[in-house]
C-alpha positions as CSV (number, residue, x, y, z in Angstrom):
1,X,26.5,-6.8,-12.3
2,X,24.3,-7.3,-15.2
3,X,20.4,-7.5,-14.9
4,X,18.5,-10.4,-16.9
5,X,15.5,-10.1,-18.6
6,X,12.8,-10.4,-16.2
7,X,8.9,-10.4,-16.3
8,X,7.0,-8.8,-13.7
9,X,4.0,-10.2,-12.0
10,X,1.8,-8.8,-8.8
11,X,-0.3,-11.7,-8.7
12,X,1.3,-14.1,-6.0
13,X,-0.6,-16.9,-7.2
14,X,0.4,-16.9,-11.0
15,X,3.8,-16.6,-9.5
16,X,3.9,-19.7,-7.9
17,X,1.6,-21.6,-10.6
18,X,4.6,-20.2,-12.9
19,X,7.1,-21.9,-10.3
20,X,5.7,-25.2,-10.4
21,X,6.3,-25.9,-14.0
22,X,10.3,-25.1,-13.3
23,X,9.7,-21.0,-14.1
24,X,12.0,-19.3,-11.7
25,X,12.3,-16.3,-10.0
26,X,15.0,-14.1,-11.0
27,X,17.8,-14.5,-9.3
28,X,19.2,-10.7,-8.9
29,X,16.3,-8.9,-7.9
30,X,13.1,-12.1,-7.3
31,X,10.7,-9.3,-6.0
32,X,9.8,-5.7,-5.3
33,X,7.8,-4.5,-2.4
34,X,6.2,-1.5,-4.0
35,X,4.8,1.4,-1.7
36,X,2.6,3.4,-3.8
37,X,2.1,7.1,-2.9
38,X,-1.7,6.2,-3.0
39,X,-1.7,4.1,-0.4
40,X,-2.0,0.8,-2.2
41,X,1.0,-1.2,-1.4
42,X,1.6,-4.6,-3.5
43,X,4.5,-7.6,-4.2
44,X,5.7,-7.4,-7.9
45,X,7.6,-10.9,-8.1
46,X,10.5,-11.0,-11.1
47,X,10.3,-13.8,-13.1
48,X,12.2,-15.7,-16.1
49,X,11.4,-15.5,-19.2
50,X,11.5,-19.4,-19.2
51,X,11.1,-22.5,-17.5
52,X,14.3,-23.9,-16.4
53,X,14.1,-26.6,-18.8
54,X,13.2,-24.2,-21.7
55,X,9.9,-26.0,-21.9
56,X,7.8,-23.5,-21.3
57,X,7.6,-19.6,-22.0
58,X,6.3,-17.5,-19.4
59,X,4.6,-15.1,-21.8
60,X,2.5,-17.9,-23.0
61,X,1.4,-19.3,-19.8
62,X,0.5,-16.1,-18.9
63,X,-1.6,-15.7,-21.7
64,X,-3.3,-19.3,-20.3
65,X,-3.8,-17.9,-17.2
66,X,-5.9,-14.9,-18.5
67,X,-7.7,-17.4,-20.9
68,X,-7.5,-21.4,-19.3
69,X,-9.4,-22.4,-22.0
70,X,-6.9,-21.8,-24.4
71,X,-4.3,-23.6,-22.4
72,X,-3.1,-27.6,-24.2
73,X,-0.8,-28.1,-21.0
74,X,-2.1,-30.8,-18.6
75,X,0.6,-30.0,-16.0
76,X,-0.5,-25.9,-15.9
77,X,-4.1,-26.8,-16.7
78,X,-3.9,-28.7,-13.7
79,X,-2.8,-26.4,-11.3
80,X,-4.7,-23.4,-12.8
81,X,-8.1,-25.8,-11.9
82,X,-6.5,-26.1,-8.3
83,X,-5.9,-22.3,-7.8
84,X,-9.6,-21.4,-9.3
85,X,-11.0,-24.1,-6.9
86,X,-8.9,-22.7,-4.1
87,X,-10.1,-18.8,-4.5
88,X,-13.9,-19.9,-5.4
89,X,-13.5,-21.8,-1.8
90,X,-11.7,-18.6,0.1
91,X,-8.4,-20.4,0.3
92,X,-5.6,-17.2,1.2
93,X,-3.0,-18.1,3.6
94,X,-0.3,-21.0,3.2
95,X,-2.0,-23.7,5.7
96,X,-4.5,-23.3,4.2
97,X,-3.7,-24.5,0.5
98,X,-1.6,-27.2,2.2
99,X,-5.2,-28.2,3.9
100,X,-7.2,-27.8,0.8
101,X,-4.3,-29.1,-1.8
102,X,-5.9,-32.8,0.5
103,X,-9.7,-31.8,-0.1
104,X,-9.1,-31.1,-3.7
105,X,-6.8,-34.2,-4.3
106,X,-9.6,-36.3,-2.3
107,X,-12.8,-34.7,-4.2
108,X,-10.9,-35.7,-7.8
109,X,-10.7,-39.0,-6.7
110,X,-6.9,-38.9,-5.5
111,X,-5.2,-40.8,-3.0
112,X,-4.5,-39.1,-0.2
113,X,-2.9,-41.2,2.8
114,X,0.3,-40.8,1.2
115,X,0.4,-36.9,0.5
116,X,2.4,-34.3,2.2
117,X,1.7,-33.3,6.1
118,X,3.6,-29.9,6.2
119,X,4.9,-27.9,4.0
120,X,8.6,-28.8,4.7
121,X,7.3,-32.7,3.3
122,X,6.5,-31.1,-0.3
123,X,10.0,-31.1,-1.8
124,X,10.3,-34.8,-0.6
125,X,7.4,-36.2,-2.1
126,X,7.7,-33.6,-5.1
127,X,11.1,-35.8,-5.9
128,X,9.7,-39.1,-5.6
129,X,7.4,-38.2,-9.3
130,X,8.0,-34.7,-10.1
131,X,5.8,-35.4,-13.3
132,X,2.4,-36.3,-11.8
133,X,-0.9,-33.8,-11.1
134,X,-0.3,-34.2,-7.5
135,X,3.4,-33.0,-7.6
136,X,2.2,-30.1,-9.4
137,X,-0.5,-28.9,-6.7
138,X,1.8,-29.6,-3.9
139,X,4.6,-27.5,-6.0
140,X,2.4,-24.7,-5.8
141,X,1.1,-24.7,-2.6
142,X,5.3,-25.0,-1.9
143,X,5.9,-22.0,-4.2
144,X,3.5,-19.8,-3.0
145,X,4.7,-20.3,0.6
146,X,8.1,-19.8,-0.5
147,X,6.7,-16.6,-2.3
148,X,5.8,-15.2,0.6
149,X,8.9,-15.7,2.6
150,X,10.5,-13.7,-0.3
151,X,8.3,-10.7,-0.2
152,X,9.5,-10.2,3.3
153,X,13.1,-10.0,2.3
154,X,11.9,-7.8,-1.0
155,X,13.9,-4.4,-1.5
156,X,11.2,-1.4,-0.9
157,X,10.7,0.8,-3.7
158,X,8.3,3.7,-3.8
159,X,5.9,4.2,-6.5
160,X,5.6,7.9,-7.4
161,X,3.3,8.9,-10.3
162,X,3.1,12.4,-11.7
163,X,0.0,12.6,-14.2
164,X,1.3,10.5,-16.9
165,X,4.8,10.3,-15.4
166,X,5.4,7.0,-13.1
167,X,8.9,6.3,-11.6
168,X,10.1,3.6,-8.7
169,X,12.2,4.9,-6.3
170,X,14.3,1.9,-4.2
171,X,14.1,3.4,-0.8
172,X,17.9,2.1,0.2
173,X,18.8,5.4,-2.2
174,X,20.4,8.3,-0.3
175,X,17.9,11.0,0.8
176,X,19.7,13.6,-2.0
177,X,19.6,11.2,-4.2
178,X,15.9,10.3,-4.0
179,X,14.7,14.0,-3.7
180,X,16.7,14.5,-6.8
181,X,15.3,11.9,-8.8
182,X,11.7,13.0,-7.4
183,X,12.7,16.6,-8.9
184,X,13.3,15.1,-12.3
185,X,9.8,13.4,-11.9
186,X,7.8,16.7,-11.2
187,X,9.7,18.9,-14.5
């Protein structure tokens, strides 16, 4: 089987703001749970080079996220603003965007008696008008749920780093297989 191109990302919510302007995750390999020998244990999602539609290049949103003011893309912009507002209010688990995706909507002057209850609701009332600045937040709050449910199903690779040397081990290897590629690692 042949591996695509792939961008990697440990920031969970990048991934999903990526997701909710049609950047997938790959579909071969859509995340790594890496165990560091340090201790420090994080999600390292896989994602496209592009947006499904080819509108959008994930190296360039990227680049937005590190810099929003640079970004000219109402639909990213928007959900960037969401995600700042959501970690400057302590938003972190899945409910919880859901819950603040209504205070934000509300405190910009939305509408809100018609905006998703629950999680499952999103994809609904995404396809009613995918295009709009509510479909957008609610696409993320979807996407970083759904980003979560992948990590648990992510293959386990071990980080090993020699000085300068750095190498990921998947875990499913064969015990020979891995102490042999660990020997390589050390010289």
């Amino acid at each position: 089987m042949e591996k695509s191109h792939t961008l990697n990302c440990g920031d969970i919510n990048l991934t999903a703001a990526l997701m909710s302007v049609g950047v997938p995750l790959s579909e071969v390999d859509p995340c790594s749970l890496v165990l560091r020998d340090n201790g420090k244990n994080y999600a390292r999602f896989h994602i496209c080079p592009v947006s499904i539609d080819g509108a959008y290049n994930t190296e360039r949103l990227m680049d937005f996220w590190r810099t929003p003011s640079n970004c000219n893309d109402a639909s990213f912009a928007t959900v960037m603003a969401f995600v700042k507002a959501g970690r400057d209010n302590s938003v972190t688990r899945s409910s919880d965007w859901l819950d603040y995706a209504h205070t934000y909507i509300e405190e910009m002057g939305g509408v809100v008696r018609a905006l998703p209850a629950s999680i499952s609701d999103i994809t609904d009332f995404i396809a009613k008008d995918p295009e709009t600045s509510n479909a957008h937040i609610f696409a993320f709050v979807y996407n970083r749920d759904y980003c979560w449910q992948v990590v648990q199903k992510a293959r386990r690779r071990i980080m090993i780093t020699r000085g300068n040397a750095h190498a990921a081990i998947d875990t499913n290897l064969a015990k020979w297989r891995r102490n042999e590629l660990l020997a390589r690692l050390e010289g």
